[in-house]
Wavefront OBJ file of the C-alpha trace (Angstrom):
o trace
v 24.715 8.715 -37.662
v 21.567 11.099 -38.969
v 18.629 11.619 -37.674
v 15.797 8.654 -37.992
v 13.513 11.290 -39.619
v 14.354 10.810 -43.463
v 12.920 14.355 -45.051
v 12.778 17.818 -43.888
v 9.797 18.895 -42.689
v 9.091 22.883 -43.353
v 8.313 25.399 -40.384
v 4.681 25.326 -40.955
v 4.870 21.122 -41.314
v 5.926 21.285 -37.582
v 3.400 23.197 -36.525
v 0.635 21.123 -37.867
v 2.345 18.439 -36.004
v 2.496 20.286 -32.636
v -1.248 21.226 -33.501
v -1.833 17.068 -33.903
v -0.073 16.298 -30.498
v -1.663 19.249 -28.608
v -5.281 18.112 -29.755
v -4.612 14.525 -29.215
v -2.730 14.976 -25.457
v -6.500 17.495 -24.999
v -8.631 14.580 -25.921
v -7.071 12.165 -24.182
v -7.006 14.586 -20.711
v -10.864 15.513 -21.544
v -12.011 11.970 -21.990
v -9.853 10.775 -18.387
v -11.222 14.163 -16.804
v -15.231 12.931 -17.010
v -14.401 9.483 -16.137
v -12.961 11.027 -13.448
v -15.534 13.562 -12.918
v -18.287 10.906 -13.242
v -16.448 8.341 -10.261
v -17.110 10.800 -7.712
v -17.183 8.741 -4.756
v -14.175 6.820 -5.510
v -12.395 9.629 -6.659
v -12.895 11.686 -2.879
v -12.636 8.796 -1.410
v -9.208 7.698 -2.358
v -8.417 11.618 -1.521
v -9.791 11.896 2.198
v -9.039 8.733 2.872
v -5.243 9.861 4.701
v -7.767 12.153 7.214
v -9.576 8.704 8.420
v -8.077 7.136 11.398
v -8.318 3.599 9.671
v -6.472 4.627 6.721
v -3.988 2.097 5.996
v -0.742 3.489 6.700
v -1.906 4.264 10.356
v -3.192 0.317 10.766
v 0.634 -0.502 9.589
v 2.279 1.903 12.033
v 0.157 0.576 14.972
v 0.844 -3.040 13.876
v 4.507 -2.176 13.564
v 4.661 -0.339 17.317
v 2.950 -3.390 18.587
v 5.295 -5.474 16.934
v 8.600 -3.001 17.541
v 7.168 -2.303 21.477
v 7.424 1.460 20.705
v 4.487 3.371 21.690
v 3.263 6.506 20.078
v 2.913 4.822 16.765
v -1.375 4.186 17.164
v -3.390 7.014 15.252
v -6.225 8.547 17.786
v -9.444 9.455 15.628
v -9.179 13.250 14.295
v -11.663 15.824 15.787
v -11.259 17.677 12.643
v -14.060 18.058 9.574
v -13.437 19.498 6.502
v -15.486 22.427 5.597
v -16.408 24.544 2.904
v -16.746 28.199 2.795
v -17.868 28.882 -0.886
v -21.048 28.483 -2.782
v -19.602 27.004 -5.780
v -16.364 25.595 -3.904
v -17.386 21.976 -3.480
v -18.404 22.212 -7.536
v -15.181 23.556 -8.536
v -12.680 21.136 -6.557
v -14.270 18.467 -8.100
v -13.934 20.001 -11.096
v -10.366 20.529 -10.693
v -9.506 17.839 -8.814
v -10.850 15.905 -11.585
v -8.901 17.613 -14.147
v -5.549 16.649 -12.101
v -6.681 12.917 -12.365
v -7.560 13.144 -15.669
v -3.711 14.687 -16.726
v -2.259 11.986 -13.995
v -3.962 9.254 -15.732
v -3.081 10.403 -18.968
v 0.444 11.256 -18.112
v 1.893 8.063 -20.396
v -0.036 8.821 -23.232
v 1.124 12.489 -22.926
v 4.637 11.580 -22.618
v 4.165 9.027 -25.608
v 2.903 11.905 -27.595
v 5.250 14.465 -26.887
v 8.321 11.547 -27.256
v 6.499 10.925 -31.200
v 6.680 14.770 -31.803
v 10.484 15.365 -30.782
v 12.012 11.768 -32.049
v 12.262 12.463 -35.322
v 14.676 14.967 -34.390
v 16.738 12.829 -32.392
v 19.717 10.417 -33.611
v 19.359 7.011 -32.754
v 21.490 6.887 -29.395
v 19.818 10.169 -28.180
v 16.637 8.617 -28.900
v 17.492 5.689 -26.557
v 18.278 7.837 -23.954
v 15.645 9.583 -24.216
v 13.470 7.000 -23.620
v 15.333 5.473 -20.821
v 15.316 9.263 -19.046
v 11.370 9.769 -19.632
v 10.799 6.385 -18.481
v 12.866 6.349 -15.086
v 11.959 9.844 -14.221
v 8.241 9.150 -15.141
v 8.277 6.142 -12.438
v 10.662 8.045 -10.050
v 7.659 11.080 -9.937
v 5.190 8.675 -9.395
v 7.412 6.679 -6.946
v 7.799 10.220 -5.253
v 3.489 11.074 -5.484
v 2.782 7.761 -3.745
v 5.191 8.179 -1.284
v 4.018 11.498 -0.072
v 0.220 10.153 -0.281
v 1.079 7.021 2.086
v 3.685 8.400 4.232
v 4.563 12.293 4.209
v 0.643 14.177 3.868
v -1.237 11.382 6.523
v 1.333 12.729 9.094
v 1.909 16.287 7.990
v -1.854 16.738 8.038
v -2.903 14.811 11.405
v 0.142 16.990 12.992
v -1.285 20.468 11.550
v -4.942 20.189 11.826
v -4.434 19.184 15.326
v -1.721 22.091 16.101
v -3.160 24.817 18.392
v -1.835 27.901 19.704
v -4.404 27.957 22.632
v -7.234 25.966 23.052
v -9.417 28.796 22.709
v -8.761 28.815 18.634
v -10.116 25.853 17.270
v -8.999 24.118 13.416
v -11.734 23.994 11.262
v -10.333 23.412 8.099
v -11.021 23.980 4.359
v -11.242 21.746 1.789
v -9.202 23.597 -0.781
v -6.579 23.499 1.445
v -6.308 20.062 2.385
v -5.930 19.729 -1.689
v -3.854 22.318 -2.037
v -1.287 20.966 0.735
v -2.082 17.588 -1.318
v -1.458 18.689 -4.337
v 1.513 20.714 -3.406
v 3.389 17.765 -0.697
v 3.075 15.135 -3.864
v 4.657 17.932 -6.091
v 7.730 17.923 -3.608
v 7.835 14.425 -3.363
v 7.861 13.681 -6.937
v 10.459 16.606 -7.904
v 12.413 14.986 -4.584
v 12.567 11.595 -6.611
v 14.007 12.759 -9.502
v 17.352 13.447 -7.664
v 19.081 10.434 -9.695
v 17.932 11.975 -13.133
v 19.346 15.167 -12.529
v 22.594 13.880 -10.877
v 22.783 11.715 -14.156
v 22.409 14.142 -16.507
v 25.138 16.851 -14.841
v 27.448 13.666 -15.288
v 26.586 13.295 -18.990
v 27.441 16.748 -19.040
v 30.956 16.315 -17.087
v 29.709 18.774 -14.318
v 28.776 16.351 -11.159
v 31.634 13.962 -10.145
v 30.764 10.538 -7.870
v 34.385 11.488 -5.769
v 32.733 15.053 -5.150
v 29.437 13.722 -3.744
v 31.235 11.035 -1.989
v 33.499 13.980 -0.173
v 30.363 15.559 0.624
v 28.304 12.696 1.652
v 27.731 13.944 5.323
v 26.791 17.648 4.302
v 23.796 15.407 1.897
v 23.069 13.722 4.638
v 22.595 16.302 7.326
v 20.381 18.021 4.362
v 18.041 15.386 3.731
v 17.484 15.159 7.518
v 16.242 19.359 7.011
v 14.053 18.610 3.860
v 12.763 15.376 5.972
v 11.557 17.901 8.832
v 10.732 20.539 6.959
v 8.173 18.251 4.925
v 7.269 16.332 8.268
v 6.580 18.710 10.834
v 5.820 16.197 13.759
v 7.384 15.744 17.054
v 8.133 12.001 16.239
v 12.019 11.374 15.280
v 10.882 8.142 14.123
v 8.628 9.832 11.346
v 11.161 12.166 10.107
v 13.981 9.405 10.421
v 11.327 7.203 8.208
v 11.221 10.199 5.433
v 15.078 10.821 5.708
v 15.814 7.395 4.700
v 14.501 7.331 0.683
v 16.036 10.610 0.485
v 19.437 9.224 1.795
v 18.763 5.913 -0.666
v 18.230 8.126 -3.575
v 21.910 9.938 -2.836
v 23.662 6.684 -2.344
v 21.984 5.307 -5.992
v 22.913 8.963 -7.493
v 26.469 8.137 -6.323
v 26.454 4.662 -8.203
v 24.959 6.301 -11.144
v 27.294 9.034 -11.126
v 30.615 7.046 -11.153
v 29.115 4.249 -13.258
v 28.053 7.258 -16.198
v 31.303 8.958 -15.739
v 33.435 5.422 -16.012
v 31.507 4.622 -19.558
v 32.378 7.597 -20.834
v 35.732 7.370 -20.236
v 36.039 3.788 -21.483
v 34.488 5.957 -24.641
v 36.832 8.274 -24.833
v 39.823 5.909 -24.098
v 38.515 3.783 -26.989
v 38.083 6.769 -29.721
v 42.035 8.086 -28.571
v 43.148 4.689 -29.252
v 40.997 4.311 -32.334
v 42.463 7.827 -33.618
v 46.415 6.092 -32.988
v 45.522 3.682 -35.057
v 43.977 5.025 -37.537
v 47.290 7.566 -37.761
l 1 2 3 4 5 6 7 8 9 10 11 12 13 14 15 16 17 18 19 20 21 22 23 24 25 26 27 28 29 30 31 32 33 34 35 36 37 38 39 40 41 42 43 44 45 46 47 48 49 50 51 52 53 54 55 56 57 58 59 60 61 62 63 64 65 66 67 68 69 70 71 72 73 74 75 76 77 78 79 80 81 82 83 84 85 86 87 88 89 90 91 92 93 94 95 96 97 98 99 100 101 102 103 104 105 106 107 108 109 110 111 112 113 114 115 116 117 118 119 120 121 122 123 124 125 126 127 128 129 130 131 132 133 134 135 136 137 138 139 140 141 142 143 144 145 146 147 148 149 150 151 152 153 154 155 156 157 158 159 160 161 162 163 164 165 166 167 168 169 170 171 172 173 174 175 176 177 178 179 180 181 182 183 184 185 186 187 188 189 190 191 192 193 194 195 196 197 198 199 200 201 202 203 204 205 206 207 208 209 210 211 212 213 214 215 216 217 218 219 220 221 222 223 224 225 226 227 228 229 230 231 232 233 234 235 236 237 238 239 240 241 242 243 244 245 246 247 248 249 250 251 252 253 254 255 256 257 258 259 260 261 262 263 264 265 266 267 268 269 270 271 272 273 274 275 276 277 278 279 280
């Protein structure tokens, strides 16, 4: 099998391509960036909206104590404000905090773009894999962001900004880093999520066995329960137990991925010896 791409493009052919993608992928972000920019309350308020004691993963966790009969669970109303420091501060995180919807909302058009510029260099089964892999890992990241918006920062925040060494030093906190801690806990999250793409692709490659993590299930386990408290850092076992069990799910489906990859391509290469027999 060749390549889909019928002629050969020339050095400078490419880059006139690249040049195409790069100004199409900027348009797209600029356009989504002043819609953005333009929905300001909307925007902020989908952002502060984990700090608010109404927010709706605290209504679910007090519903589910009530239900469960475990108490702890309600969320008390935070003493804490956000403030800012800097003249220009309040201007500039919504400037940038725009420009991070704008590439989030744009993120399938980018991937659609860059996807057009590499294909034609692709055969035909790496281009179905390759769409597969952008696909899955696109919704695992997102799976990942949303996770850490509803679950991991509402509890990692209410737990720090109400952390004291002594009661004489009192949190006031700054807005650039609530975003920052934002930006950075859905970065984790996401990259977290993407453990069955990257177990995948070191079985394509022959270098991750499903009998290896199987052997070395418990170590994973005990592992994810240290990522779930370093993320979390709350007194409540429940919490980090809650946090420890998508990373847990994720192994467990990396497993079944793992043996299921590495089982096709034996049944591959058990079908090309005996085609190679035959054929002698």
């Amino acid at each position: 099998m060749k390549p889909t791409q019928p002629t050969e493009l020339t050095f400078w052919d490419h880059l006139d391509e690249l040049r195409k993608t790069i100004i199409h992928i900027a348009c797209a972000v600029i356009v989504l960036m002043l819609l953005a920019f333009c929905f300001k309350e909307e925007l902020f308020g989908l952002i502060l909206a984990p700090k608010e004691g109404d927010f709706c993963t605290y209504r679910f966790f007090a519903w589910l104590g009530k239900i469960l009969h475990i108490a702890g669970l309600e969320a008390e109303a935070l003493p804490v404000k956000l403030i800012n420091t800097q003249l220009s501060g309040q201007f500039l995180t919504h400037m940038s905090v725009s420009f991070y919807a704008g590439i989030l909302l744009a993120s399938p058009y980018i991937l659609y773009q860059l996807f057009h510029f590499i294909s034609p260099a692709l055969y035909q089964n790496e281009k179905k894999y390759s769409r597969w892999l952008i696909f899955w890992g696109y919704l695992l990241f997102l799976t990942g962001v949303l996770f850490s918006y509803f679950l991991i920062f509402p509890f990692t925040f209410r737990f720090l900004s109400t952390y004291q060494v002594s009661q004489e030093v009192e949190n006031t906190i700054l807005l650039s880093s609530y975003i920052d801690t934002l930006n950075m806990l859905s970065l984790m999250m996401g990259i977290t999520f993407e453990i069955p793409i990257l177990t995948w692709l070191l079985a394509k490659l022959g270098i991750l066995s499903a009998d290896f993590m199987a052997q070395y299930r418990k170590h994973a386990w005990v592992v994810a329960m240290i990522i779930a408290a370093i993320i979390t850092p709350t007194s409540d076992v429940f919490t980090m137990l809650i946090v420890t069990f998508p990373i847990v799910l994720l192994y467990e489906a990396s497993i079944f991925l793992v043996r299921h990859t590495v089982k096709k391509r034996q049944t591959k290469r058990g079908h090309s010896v005996n085609s190679i027999k035959l054929a002698n």
